[in-house]
MARMIGU-542147 format. One record per residue (C-alpha): residue in three letters; x, y, z. Coordinates in Angstrom, 3 decimals, always signed. Example, Ala and Ser with C-alpha at 12.3 -4.5 7.8 and 13.67 -1.06 7.14 Angstrom:
<sites>
SITE gulum c1 c2 c3
SITE ala +12.300 -4.500 +7.800
SITE ser +13.670 -1.060 +7.140
</sites>
This chain:
<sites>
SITE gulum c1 c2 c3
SITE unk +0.000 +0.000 +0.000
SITE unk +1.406 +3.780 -0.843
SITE unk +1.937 +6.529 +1.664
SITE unk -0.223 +9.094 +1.442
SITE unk +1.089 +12.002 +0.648
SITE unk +1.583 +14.394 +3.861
SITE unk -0.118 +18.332 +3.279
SITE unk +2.459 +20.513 +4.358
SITE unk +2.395 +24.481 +4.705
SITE unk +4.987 +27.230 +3.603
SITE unk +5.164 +29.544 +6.760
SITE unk +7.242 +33.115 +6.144
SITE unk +7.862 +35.478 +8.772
SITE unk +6.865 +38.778 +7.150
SITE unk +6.949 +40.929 +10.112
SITE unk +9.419 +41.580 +13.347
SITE unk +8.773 +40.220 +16.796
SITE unk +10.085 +43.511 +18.390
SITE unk +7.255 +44.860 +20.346
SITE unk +5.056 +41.928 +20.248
SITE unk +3.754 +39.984 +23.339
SITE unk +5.946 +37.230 +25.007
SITE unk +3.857 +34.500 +23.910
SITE unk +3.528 +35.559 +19.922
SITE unk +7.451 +35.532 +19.918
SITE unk +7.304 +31.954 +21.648
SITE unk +4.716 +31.072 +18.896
SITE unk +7.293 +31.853 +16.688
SITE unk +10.157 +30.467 +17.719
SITE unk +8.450 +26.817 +18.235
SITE unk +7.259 +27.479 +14.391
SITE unk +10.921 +27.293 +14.094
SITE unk +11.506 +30.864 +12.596
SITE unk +13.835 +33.323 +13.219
SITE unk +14.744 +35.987 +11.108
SITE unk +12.106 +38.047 +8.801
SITE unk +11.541 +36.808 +5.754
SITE unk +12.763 +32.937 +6.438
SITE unk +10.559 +30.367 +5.262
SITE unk +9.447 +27.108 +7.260
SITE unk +7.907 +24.083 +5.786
SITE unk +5.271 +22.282 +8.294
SITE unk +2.792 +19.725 +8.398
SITE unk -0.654 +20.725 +7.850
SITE unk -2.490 +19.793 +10.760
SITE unk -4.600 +21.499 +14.043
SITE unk -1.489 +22.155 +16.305
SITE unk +0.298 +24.028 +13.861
SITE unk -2.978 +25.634 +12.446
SITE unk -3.498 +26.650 +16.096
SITE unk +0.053 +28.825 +15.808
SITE unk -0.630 +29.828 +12.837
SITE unk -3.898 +31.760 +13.412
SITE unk -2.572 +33.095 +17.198
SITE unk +0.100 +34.886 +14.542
SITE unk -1.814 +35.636 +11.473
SITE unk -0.585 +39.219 +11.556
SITE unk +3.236 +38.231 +11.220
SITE unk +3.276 +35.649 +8.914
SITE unk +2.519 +34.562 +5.319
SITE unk +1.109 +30.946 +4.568
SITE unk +0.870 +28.728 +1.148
SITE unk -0.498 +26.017 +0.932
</sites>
């Protein structure tokens, strides 16, 4: 039987952390980003979703 193939997301920091509440730059850091503009591949799936919308205003997602 094949694998299925595993959704994954393209998550880009677009905006600083300066300024922004302790937990947002936590959010951020776990997404495993770190400098603006760097781009992250993660699975698609609620957890990350989760991170994802608590930082919509910082980031830029493809699917």
């Amino acid at each position: 039987m094949a694998k299925a193939k595993v959704k994954t997301l393209k998550i880009t920091l677009r905006k600083s952390t300066i300024g922004a509440l302790a937990v947002h730059k936590a959010t951020v850091e776990a997404l495993g980003l770190r400098k603006i503009g760097q781009t992250v591949e993660k699975q698609d799936n609620p957890q990350t979703r989760g991170m994802i919308a608590k930082i919509s205003h910082l980031l830029s997602v493809e699917e």
